[in-house]
Biopython code that builds the backbone (N, CA, C, O; Angstrom):
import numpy as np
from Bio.PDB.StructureBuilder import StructureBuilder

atoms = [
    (1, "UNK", "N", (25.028, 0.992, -5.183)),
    (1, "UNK", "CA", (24.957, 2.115, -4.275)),
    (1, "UNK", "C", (23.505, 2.433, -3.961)),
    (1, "UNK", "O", (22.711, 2.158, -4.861)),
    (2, "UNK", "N", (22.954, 3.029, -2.707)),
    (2, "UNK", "CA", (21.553, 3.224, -2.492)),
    (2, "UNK", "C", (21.527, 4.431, -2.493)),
    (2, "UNK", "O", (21.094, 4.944, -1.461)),
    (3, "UNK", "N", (21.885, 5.186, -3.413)),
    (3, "UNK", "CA", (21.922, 6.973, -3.594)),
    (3, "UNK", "C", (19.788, 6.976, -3.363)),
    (3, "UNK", "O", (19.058, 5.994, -3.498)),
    (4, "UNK", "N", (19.504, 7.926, -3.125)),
    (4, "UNK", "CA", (18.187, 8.096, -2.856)),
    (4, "UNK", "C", (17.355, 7.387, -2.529)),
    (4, "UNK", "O", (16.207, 7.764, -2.767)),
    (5, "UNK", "N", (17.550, 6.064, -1.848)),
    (5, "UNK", "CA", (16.751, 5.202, -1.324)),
    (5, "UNK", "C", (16.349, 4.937, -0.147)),
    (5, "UNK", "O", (16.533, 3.831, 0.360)),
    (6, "UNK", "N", (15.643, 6.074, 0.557)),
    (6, "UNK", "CA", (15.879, 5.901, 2.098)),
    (6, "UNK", "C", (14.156, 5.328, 2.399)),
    (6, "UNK", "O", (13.343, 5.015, 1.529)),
    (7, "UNK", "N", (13.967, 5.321, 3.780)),
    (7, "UNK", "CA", (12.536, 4.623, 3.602)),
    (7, "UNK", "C", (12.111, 5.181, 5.424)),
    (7, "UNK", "O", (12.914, 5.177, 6.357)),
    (8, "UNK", "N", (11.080, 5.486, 5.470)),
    (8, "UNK", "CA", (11.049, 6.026, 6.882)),
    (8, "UNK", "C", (10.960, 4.638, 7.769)),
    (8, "UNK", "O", (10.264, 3.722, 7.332)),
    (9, "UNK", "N", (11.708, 4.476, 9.089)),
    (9, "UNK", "CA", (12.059, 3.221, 9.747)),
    (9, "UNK", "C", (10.637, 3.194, 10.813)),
    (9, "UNK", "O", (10.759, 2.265, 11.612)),
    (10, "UNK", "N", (9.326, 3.984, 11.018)),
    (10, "UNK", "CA", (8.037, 4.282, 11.881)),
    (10, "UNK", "C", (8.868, 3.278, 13.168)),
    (10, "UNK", "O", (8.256, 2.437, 13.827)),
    (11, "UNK", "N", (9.499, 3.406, 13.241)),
    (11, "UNK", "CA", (10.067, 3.232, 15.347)),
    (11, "UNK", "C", (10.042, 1.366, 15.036)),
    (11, "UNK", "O", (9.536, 0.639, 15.891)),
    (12, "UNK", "N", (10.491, 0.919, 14.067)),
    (12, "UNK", "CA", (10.132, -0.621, 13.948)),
    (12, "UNK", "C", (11.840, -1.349, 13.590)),
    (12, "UNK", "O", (12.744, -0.565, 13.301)),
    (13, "UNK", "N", (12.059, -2.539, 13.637)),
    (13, "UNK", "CA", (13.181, -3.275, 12.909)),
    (13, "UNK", "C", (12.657, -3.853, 11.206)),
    (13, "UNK", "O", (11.513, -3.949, 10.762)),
    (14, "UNK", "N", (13.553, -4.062, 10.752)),
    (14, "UNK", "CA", (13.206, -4.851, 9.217)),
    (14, "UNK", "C", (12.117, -5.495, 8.850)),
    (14, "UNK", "O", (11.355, -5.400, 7.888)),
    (15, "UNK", "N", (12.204, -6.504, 10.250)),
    (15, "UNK", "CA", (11.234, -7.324, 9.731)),
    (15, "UNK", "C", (9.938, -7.127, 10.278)),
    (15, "UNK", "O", (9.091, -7.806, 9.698)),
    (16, "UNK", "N", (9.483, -6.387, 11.249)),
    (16, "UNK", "CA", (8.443, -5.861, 12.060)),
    (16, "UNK", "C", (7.531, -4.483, 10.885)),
    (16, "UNK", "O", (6.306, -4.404, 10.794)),
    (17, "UNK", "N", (8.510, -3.580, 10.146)),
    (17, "UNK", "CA", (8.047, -2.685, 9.344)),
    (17, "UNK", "C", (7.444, -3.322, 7.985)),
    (17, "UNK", "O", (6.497, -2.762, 7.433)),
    (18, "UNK", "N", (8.010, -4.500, 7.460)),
    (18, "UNK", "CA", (7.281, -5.299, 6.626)),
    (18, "UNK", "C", (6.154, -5.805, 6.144)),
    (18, "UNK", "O", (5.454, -5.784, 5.132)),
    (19, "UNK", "N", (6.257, -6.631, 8.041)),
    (19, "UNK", "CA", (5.057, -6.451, 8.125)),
    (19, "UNK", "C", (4.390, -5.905, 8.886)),
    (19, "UNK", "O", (4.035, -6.659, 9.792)),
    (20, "UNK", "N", (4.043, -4.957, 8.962)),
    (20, "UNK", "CA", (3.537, -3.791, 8.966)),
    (20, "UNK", "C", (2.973, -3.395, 7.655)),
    (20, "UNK", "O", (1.749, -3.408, 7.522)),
    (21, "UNK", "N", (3.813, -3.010, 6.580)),
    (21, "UNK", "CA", (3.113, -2.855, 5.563)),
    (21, "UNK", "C", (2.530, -3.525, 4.672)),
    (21, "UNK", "O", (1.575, -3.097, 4.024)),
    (22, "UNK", "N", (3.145, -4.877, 4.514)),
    (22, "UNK", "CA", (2.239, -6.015, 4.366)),
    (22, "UNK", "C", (0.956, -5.865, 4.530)),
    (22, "UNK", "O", (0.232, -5.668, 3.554)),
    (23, "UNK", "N", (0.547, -5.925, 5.586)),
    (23, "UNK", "CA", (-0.599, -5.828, 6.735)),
    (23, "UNK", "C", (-1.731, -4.505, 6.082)),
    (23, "UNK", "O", (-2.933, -4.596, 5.829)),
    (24, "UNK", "N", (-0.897, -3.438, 5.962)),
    (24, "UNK", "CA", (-1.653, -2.673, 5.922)),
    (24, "UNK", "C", (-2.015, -2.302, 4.106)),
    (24, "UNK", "O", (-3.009, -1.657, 3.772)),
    (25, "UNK", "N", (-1.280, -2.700, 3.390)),
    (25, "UNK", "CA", (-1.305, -3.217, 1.728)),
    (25, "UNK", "C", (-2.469, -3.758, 1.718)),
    (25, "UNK", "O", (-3.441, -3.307, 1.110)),
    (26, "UNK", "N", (-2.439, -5.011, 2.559)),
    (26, "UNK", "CA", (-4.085, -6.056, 2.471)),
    (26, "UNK", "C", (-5.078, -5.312, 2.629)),
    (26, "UNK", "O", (-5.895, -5.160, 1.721)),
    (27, "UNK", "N", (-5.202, -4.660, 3.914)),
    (27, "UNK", "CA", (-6.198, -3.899, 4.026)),
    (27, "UNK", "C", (-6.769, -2.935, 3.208)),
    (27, "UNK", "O", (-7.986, -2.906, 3.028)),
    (28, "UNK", "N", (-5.823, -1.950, 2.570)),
    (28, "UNK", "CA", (-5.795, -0.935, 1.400)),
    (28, "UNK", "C", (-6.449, -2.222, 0.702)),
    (28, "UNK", "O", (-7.653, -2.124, 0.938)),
    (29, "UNK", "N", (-6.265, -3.142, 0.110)),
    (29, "UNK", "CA", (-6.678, -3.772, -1.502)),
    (29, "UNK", "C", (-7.970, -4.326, -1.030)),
    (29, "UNK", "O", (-8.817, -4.497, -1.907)),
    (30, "UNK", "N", (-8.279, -4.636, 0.174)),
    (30, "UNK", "CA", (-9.395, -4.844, 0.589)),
    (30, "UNK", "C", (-10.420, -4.250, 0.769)),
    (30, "UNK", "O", (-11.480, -4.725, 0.361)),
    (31, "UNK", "N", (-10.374, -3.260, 1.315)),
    (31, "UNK", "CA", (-10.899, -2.057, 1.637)),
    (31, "UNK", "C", (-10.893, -0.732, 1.291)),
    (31, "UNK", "O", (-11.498, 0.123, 1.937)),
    (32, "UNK", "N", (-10.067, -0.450, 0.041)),
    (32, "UNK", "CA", (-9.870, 0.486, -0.338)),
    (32, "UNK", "C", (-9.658, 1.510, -0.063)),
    (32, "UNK", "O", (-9.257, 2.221, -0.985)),
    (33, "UNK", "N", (-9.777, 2.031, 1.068)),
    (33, "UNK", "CA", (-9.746, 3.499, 2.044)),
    (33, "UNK", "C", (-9.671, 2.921, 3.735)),
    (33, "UNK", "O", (-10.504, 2.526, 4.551)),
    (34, "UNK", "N", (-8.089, 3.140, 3.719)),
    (34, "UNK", "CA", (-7.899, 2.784, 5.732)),
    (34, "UNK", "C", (-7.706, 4.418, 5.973)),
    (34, "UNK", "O", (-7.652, 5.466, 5.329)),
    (35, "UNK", "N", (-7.635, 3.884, 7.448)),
    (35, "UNK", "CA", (-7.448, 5.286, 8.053)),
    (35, "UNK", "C", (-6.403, 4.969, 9.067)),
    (35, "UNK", "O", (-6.545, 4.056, 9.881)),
    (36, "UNK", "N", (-5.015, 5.979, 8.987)),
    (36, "UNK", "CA", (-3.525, 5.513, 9.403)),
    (36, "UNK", "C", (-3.251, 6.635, 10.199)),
    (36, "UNK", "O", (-4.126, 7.457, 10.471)),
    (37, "UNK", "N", (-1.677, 6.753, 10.729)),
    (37, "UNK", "CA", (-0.985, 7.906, 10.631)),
    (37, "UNK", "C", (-0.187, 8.125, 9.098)),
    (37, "UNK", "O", (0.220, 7.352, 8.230)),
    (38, "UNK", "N", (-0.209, 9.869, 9.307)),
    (38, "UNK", "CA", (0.169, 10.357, 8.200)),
    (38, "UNK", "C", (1.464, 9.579, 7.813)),
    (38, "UNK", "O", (1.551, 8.870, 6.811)),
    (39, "UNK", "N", (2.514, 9.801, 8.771)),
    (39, "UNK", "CA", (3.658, 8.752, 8.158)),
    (39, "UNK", "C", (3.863, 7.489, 7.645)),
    (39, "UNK", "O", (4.890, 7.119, 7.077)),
    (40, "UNK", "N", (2.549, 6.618, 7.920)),
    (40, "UNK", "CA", (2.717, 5.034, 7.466)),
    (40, "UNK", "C", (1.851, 5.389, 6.297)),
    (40, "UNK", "O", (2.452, 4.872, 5.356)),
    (41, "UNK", "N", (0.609, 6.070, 5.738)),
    (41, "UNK", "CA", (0.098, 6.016, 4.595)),
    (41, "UNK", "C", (1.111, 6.487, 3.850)),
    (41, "UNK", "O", (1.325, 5.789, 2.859)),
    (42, "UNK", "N", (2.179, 7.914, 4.036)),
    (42, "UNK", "CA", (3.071, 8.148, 3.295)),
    (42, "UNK", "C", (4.460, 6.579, 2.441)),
    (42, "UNK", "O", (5.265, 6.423, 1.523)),
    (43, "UNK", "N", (3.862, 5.869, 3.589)),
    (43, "UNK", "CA", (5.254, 4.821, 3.307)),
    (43, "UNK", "C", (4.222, 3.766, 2.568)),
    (43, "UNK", "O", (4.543, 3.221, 1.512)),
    (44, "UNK", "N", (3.251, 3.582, 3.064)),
    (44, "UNK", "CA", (2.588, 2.764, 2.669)),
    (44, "UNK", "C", (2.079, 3.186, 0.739)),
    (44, "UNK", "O", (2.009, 2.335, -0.148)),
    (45, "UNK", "N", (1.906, 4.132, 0.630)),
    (45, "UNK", "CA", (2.116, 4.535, -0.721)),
    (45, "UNK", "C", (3.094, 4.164, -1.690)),
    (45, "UNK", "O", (2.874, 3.479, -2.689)),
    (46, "UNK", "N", (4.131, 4.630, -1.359)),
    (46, "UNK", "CA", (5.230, 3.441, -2.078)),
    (46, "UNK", "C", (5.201, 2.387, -2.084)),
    (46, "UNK", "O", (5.660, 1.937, -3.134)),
    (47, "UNK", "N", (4.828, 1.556, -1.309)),
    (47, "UNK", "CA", (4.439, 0.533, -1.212)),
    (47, "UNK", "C", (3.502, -0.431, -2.252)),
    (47, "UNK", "O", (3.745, -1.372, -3.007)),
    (48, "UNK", "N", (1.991, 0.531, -1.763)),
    (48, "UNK", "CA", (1.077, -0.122, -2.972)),
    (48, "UNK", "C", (1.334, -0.122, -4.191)),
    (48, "UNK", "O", (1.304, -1.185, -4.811)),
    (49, "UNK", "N", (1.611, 0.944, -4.746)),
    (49, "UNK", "CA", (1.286, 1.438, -5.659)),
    (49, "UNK", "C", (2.621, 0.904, -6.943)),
    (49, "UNK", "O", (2.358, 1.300, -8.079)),
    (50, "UNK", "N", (3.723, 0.218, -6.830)),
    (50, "UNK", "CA", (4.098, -0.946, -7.527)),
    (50, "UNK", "C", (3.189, -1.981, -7.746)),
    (50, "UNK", "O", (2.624, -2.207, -8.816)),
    (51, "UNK", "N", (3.048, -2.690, -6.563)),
    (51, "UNK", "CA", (1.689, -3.531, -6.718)),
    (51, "UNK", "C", (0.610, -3.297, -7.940)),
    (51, "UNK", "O", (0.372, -4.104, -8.839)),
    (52, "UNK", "N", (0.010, -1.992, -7.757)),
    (52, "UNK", "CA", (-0.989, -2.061, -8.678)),
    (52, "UNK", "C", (-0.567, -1.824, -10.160)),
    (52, "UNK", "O", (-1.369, -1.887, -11.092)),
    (53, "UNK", "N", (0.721, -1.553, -10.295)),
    (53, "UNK", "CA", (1.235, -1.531, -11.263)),
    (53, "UNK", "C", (1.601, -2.791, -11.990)),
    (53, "UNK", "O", (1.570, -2.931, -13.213)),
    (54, "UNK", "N", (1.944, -3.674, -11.124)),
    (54, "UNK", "CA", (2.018, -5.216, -11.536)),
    (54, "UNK", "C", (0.667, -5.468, -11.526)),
    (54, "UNK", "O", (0.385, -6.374, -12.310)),
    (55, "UNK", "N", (-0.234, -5.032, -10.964)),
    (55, "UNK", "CA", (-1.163, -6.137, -11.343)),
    (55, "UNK", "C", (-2.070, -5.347, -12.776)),
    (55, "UNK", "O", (-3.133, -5.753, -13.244)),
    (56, "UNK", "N", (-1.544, -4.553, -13.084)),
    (56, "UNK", "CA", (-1.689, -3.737, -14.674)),
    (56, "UNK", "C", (-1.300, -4.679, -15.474)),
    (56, "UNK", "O", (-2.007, -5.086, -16.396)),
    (57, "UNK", "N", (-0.020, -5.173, -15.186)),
    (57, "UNK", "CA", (0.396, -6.584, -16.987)),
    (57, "UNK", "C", (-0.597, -7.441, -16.198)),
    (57, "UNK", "O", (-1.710, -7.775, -16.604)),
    (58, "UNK", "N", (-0.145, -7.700, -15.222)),
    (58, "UNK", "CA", (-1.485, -9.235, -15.333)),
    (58, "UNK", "C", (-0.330, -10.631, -15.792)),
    (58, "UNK", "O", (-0.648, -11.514, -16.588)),
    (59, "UNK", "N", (0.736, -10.568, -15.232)),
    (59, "UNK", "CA", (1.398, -11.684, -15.972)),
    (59, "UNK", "C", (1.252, -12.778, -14.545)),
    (59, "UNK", "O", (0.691, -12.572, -13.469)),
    (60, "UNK", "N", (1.695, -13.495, -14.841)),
    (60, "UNK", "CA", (1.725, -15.161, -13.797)),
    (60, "UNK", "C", (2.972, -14.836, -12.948)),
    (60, "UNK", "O", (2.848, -15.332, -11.828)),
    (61, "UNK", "N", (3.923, -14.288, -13.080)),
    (61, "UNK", "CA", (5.056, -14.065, -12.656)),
    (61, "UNK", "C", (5.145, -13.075, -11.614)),
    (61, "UNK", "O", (5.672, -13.181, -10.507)),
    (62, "UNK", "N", (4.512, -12.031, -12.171)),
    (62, "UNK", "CA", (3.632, -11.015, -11.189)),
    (62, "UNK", "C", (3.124, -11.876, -9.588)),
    (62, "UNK", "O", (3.475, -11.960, -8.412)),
    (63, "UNK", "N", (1.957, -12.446, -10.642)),
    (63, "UNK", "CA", (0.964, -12.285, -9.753)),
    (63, "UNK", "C", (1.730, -13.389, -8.492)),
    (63, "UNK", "O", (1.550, -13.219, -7.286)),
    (64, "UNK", "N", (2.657, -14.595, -9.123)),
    (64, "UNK", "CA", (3.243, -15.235, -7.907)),
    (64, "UNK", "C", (4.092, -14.300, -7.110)),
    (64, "UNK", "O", (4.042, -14.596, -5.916)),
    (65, "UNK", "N", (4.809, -13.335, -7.350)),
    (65, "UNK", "CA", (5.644, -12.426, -6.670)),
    (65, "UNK", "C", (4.655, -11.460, -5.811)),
    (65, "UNK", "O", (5.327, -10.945, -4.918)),
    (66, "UNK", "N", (3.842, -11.202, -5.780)),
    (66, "UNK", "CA", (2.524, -10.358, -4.699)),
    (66, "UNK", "C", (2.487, -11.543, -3.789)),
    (66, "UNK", "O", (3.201, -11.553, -2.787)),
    (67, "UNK", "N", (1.439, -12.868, -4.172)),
    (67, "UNK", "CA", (1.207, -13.803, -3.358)),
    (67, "UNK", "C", (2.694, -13.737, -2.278)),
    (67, "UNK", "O", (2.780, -13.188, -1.180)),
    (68, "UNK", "N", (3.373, -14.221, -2.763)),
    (68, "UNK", "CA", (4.556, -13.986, -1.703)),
    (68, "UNK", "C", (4.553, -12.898, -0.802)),
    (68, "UNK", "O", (4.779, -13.187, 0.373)),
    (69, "UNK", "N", (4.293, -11.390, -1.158)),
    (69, "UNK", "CA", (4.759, -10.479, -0.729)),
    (69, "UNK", "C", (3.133, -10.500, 0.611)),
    (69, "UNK", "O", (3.333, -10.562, 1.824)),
    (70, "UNK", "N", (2.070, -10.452, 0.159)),
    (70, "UNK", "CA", (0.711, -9.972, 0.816)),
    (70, "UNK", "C", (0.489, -11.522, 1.471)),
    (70, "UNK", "O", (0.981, -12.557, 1.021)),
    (71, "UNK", "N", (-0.170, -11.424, 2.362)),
    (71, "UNK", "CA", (-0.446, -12.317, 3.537)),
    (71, "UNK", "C", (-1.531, -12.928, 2.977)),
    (71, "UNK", "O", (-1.293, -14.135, 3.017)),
    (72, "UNK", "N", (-2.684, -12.719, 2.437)),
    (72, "UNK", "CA", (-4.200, -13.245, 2.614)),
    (72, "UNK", "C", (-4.142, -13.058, 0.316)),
    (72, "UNK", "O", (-4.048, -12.066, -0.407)),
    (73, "UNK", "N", (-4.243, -14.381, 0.042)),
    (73, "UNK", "CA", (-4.951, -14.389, -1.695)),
    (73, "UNK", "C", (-6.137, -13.843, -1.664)),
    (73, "UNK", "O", (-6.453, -13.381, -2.761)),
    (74, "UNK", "N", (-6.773, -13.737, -0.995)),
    (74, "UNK", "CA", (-7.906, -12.533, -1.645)),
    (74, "UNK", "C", (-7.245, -11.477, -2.214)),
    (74, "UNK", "O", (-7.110, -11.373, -3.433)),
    (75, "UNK", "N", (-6.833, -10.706, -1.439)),
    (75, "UNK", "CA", (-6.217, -9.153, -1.419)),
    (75, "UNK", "C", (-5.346, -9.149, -2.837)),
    (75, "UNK", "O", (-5.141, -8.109, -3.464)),
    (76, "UNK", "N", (-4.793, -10.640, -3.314)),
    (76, "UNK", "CA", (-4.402, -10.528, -4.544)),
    (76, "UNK", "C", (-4.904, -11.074, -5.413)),
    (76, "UNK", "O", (-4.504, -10.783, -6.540)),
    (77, "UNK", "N", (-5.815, -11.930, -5.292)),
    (77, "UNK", "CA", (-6.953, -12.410, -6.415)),
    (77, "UNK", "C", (-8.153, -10.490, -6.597)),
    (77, "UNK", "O", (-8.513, -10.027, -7.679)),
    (78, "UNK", "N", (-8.305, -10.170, -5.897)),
    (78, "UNK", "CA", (-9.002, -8.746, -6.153)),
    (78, "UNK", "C", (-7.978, -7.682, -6.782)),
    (78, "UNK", "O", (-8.247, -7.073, -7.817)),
    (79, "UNK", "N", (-6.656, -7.491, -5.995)),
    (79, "UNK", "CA", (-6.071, -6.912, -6.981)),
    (79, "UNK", "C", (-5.526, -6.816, -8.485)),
    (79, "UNK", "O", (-4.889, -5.864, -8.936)),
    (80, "UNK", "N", (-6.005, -8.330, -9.389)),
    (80, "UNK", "CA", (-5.743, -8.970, -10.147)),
    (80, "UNK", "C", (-7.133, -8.624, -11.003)),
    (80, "UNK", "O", (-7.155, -8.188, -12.154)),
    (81, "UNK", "N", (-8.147, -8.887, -10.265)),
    (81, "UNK", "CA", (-9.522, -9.038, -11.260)),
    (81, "UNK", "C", (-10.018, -7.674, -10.948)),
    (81, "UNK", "O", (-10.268, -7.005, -11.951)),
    (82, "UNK", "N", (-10.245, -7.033, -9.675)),
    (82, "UNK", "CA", (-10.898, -5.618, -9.771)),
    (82, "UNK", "C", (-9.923, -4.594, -10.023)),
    (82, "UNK", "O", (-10.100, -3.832, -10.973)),
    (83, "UNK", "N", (-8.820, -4.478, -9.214)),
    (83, "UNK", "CA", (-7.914, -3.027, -9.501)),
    (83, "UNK", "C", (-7.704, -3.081, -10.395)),
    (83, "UNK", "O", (-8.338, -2.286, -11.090)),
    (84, "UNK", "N", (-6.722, -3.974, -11.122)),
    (84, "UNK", "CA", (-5.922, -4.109, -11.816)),
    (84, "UNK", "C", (-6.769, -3.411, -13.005)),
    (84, "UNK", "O", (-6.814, -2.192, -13.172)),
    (85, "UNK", "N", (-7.370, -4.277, -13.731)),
    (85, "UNK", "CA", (-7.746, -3.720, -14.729)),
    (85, "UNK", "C", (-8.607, -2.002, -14.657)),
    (85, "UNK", "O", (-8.541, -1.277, -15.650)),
    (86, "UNK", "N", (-9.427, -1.501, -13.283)),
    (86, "UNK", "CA", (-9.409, -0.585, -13.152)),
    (86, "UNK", "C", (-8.738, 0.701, -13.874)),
    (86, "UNK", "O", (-9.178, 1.660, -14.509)),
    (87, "UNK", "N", (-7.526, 0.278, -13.488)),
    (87, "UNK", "CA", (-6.334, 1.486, -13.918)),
    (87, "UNK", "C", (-5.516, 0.909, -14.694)),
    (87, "UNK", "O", (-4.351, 0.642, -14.400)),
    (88, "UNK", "N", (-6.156, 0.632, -15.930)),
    (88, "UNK", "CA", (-5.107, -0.058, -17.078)),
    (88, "UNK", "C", (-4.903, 1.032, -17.893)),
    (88, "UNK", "O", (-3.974, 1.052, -18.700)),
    (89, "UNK", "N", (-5.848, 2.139, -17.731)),
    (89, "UNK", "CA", (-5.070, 3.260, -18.484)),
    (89, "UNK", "C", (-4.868, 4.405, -17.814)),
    (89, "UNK", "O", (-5.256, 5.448, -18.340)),
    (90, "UNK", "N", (-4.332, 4.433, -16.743)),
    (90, "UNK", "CA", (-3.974, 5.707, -15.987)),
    (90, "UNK", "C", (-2.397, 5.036, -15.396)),
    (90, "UNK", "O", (-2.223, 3.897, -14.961)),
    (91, "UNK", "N", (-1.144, 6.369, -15.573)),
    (91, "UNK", "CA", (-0.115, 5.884, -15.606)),
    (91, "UNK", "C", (0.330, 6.133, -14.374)),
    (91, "UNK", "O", (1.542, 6.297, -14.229)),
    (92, "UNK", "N", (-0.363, 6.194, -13.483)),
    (92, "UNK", "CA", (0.573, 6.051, -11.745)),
    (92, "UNK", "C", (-0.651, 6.796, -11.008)),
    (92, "UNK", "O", (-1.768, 7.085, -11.439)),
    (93, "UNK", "N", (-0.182, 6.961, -10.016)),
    (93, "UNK", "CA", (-1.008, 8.307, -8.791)),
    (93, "UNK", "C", (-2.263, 6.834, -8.679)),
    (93, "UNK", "O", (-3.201, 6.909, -9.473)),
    (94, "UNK", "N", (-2.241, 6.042, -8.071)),
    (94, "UNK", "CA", (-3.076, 5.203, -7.715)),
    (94, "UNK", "C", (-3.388, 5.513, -6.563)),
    (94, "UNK", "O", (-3.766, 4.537, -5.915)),
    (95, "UNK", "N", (-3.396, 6.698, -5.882)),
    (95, "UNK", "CA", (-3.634, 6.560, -4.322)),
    (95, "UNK", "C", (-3.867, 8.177, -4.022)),
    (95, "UNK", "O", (-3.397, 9.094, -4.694)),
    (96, "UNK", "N", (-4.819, 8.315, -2.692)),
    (96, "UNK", "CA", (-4.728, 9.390, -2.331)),
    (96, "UNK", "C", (-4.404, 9.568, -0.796)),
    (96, "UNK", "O", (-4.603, 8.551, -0.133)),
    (97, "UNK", "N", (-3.898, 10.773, -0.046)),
    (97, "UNK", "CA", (-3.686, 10.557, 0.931)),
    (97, "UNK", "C", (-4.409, 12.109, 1.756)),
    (97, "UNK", "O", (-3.624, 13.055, 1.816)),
    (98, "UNK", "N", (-5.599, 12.294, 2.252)),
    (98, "UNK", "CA", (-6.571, 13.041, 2.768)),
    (98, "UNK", "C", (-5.763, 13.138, 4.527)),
    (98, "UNK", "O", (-5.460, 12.285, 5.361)),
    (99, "UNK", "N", (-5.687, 14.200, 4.481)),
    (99, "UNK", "CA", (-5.314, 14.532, 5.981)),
    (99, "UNK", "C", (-6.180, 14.864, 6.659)),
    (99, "UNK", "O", (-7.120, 15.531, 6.226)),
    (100, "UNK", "N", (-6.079, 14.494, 7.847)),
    (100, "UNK", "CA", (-7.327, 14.260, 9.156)),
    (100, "UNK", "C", (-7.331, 14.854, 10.327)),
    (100, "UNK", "O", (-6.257, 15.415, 10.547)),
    (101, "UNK", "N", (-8.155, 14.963, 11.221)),
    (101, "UNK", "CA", (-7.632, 15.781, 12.368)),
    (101, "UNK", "C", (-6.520, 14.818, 12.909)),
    (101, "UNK", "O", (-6.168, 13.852, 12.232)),
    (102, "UNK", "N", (-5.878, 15.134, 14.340)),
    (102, "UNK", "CA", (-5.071, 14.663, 15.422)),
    (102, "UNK", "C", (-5.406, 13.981, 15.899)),
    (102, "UNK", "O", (-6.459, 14.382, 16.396)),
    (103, "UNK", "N", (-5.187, 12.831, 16.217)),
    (103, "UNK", "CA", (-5.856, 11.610, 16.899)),
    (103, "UNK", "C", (-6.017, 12.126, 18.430)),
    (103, "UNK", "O", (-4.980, 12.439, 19.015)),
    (104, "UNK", "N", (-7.095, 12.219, 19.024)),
    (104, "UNK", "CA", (-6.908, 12.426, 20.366)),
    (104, "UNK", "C", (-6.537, 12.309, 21.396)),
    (104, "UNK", "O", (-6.307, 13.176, 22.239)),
    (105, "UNK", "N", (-6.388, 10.701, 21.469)),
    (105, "UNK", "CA", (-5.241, 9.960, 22.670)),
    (105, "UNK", "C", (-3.877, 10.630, 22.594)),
    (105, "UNK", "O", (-3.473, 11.138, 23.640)),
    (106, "UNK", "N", (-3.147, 10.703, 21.568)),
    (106, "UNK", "CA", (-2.050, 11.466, 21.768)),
    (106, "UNK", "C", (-1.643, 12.724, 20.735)),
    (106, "UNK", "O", (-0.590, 13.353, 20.839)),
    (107, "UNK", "N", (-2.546, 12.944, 19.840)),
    (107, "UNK", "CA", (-2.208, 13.761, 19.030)),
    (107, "UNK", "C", (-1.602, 13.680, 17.852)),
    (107, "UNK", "O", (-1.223, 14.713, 17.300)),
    (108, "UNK", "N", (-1.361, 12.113, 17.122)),
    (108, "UNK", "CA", (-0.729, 11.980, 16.267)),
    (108, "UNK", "C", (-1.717, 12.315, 14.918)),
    (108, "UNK", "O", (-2.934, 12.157, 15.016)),
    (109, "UNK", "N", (-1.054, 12.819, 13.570)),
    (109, "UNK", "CA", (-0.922, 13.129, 12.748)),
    (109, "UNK", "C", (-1.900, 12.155, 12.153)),
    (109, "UNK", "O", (-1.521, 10.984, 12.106)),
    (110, "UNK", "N", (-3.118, 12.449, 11.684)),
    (110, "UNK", "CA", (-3.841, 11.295, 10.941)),
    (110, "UNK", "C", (-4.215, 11.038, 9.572)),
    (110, "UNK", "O", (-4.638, 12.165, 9.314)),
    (111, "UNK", "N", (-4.399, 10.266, 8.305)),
    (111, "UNK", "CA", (-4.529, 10.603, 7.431)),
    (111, "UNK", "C", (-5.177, 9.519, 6.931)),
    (111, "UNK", "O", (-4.784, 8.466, 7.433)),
    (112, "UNK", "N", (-6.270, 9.382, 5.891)),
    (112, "UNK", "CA", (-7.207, 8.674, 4.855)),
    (112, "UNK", "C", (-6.478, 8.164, 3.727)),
    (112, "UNK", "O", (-6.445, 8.922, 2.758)),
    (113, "UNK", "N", (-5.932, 7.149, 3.627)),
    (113, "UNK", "CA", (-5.284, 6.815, 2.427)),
    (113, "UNK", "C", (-6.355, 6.184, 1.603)),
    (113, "UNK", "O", (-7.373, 5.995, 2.270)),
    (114, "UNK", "N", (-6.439, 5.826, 0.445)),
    (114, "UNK", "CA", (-7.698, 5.210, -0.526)),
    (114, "UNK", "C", (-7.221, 5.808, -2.102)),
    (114, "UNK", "O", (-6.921, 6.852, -2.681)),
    (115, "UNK", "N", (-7.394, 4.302, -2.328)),
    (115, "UNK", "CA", (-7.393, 4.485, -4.049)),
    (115, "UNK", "C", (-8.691, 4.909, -4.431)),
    (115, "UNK", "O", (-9.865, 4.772, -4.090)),
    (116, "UNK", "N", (-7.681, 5.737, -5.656)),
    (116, "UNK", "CA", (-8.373, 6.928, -6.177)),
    (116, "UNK", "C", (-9.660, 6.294, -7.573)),
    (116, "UNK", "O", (-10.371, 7.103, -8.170)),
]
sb = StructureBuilder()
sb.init_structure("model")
sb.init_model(0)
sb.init_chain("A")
sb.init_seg("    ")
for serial, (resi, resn, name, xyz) in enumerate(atoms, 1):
    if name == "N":
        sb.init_residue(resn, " ", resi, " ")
    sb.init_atom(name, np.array(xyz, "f"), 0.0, 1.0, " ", f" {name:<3s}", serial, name[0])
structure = sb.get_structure()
């Protein structure tokens, strides 16, 4: 049953929102601080932040299950050697999400996501 499992759909199909966050995962592990709308850093949070939790054990099994998931091995060779061990002793909240003005072209909702 998917009792509480809902996921915001940002105007996309399955496989388009994926990657999407795919996409924007890399960037986060790359760059540490993107700048989004509020609703995709919100989704995108759930997102990472398993990730950096796997890359906390550090096991082989892990780390092949990211490679799969993230587009570019950097983004998971760094999440492996810099994050990871980073936050080997802090038990979640890997992320922050800083709200921004309104984007001006249309006014959307903006926000600073970046590990903390």
């Amino acid at each position: 049953m998917r009792h509480n499992k809902t996921t915001a759909k940002l105007s996309r199909n399955k496989e388009a929102r994926k990657a999407l966050l795919s996409n924007l995962a890399m960037q986060l592990i790359i760059y540490e601080a993107i700048v989004t709308t509020e609703a995709k850093a919100k989704e995108l949070r759930k997102y990472v932040e398993p990730m950096i939790t796997k890359a906390r054990k550090g096991t082989l099994a892990d780390r092949r299950m990211l490679i799969g998931t993230l587009p570019v091995k950097k983004a998971v060779s760094k999440l492996f050697d810099i994050i990871g061990p980073k936050y080997k002793t802090r038990d979640g909240g890997y992320t922050r999400i800083i709200k921004l003005e309104p984007r001006s072209g249309d006014g959307a909702k903006m926000a600073k996501i970046e590990l903390v």
